[in-house]
Legacy VTK file of the C-alpha trace (Angstrom):
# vtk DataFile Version 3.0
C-alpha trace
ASCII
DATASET POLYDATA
POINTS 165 float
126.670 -140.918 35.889
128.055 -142.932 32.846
125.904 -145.876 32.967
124.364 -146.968 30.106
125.141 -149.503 26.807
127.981 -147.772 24.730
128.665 -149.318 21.166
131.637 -150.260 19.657
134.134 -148.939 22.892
137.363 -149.671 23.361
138.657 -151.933 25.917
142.080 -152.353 26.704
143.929 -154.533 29.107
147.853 -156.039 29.304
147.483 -157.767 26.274
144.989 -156.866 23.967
142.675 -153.840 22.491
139.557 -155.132 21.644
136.493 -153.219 20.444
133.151 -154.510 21.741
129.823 -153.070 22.725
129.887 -152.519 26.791
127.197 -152.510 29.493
128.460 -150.477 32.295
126.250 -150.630 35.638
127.829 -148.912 38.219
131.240 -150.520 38.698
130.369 -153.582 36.647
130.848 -154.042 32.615
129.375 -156.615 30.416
131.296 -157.322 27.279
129.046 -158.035 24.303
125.205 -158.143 26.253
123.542 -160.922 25.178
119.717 -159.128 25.669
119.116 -155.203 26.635
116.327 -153.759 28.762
113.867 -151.453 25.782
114.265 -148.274 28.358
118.280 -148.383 27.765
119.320 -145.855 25.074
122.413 -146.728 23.515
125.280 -143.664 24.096
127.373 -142.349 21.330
129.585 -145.346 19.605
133.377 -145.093 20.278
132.758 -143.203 23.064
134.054 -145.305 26.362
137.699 -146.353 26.786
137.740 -149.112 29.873
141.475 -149.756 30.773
142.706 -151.443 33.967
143.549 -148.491 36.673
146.698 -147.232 36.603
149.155 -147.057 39.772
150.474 -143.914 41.991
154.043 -144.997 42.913
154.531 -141.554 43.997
151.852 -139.355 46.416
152.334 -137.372 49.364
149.758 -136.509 51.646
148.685 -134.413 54.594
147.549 -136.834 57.061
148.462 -137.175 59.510
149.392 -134.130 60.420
148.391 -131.232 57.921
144.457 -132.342 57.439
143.467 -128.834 56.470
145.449 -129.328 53.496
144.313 -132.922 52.417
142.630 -135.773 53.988
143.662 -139.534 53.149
140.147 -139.630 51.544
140.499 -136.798 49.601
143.484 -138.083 47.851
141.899 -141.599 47.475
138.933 -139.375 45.640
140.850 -137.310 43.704
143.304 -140.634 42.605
140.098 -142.225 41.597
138.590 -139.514 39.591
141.978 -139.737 37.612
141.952 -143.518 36.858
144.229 -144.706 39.597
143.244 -147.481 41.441
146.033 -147.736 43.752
148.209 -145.002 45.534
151.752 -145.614 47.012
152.307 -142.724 49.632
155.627 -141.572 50.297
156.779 -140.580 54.260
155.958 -137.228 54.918
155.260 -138.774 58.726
158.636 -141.663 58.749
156.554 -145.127 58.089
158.888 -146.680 60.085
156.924 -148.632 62.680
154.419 -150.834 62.617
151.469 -149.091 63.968
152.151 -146.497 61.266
151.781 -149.136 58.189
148.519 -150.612 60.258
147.199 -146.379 60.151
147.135 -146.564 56.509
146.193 -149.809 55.637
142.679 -149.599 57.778
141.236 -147.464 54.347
139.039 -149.668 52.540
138.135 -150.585 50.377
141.566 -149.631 48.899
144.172 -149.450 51.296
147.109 -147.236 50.474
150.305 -148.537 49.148
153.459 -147.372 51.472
156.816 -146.550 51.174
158.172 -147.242 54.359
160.926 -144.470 55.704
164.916 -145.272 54.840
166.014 -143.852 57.969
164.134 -142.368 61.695
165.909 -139.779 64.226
169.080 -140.412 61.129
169.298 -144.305 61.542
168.492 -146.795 59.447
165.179 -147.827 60.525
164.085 -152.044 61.125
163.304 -153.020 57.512
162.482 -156.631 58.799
159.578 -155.271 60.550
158.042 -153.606 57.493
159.593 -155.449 54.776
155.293 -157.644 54.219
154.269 -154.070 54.589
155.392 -151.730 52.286
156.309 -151.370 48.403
159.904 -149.737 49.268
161.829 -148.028 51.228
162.269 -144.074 50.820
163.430 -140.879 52.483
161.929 -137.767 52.077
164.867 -135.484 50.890
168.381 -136.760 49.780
170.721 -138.521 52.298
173.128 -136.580 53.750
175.835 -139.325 54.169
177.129 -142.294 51.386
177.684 -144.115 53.669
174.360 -144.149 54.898
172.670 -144.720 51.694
175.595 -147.504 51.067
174.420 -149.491 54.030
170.792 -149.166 53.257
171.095 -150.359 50.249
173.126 -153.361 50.956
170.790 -154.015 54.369
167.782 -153.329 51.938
169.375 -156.501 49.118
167.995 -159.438 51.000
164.563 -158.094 50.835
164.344 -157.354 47.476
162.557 -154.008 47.795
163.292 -151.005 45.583
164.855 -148.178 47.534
163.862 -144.179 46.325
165.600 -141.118 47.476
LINES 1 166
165 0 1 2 3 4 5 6 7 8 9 10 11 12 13 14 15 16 17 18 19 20 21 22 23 24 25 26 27 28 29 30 31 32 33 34 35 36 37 38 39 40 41 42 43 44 45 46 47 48 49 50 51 52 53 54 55 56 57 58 59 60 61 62 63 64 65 66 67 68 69 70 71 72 73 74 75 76 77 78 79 80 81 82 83 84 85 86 87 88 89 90 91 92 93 94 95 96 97 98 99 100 101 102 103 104 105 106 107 108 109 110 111 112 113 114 115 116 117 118 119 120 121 122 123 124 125 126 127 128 129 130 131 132 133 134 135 136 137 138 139 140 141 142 143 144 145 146 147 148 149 150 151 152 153 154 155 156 157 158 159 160 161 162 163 164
């Protein structure tokens, strides 16, 4: 547990560094306490960095399908533990219907970020239906055809969405 009143830690967020003594009660931080409780010890100055969490564009994960390896939960533990505070998964299963997006997005209190899939059964999947619903569009290994990564790409323009392959 890292509660506790740390001294003189650094705080950083998108525009400034500021040093400042920090209050941290569970997930809560006050900058600068005005009063302290007499049983709080103070920790080690310097020693707490607080910085906004950082963002997975990039995860895979076993679910659904390979849950021995890695549960959804699992990776939202493990992407937690590392600072991230959001986690963009990539289509190991083809996000390329709705029901799939709804899957994913019923983990709270951070639901995942998706890339939905580029193409399903070698079409180009319905990027209207997904388009509220996911970060991007992807595929899971290179496309096989230019011409099939032409069209996506020019089907994918009106939505603004960033395409990865």
């Amino acid at each position: 547990m890292i509660d506790g009143y740390y001294p003189q830690a650094t705080l950083i967020n998108d525009r400034s560094v500021t040093v400042a003594d920090i209050l941290l009660e569970g997930e809560k931080f006050t900058v600068n306490p005005p009063t302290l409780s007499p049983d709080i010890t103070p920790k080690e100055p310097h020693a707490l960095v607080i910085f906004p969490a950082l963002v997975d564009l990039c995860s895979r994960s076993g679910e659904p399908g390979f849950e021995s390896r890695e549960t959804l939960t699992s990776l939202q533990n493990c992407a937690r533990g590392g600072g991230f505070g959001r986690v963009a998964l990539l289509p190991c299963q083809p996000i390329d219907r709705l029901a799939m997006a709804d899957f994913f997005a019923a983990y709270v209190p951070r639901p995942f970020l998706l890339w939905g899939a580029l193409t399903s059964g070698g079409q180009l999947c319905e990027f209207a239906d997904l388009r509220d619903r996911v970060v991007g569009f992807a595929h899971r290994e290179p496309l096989p055809d230019l011409l099939l990564l032409r069209r996506a790409l020019e089907y994918l323009q009106p939505y603004q969405k960033q395409s990865f392959s």
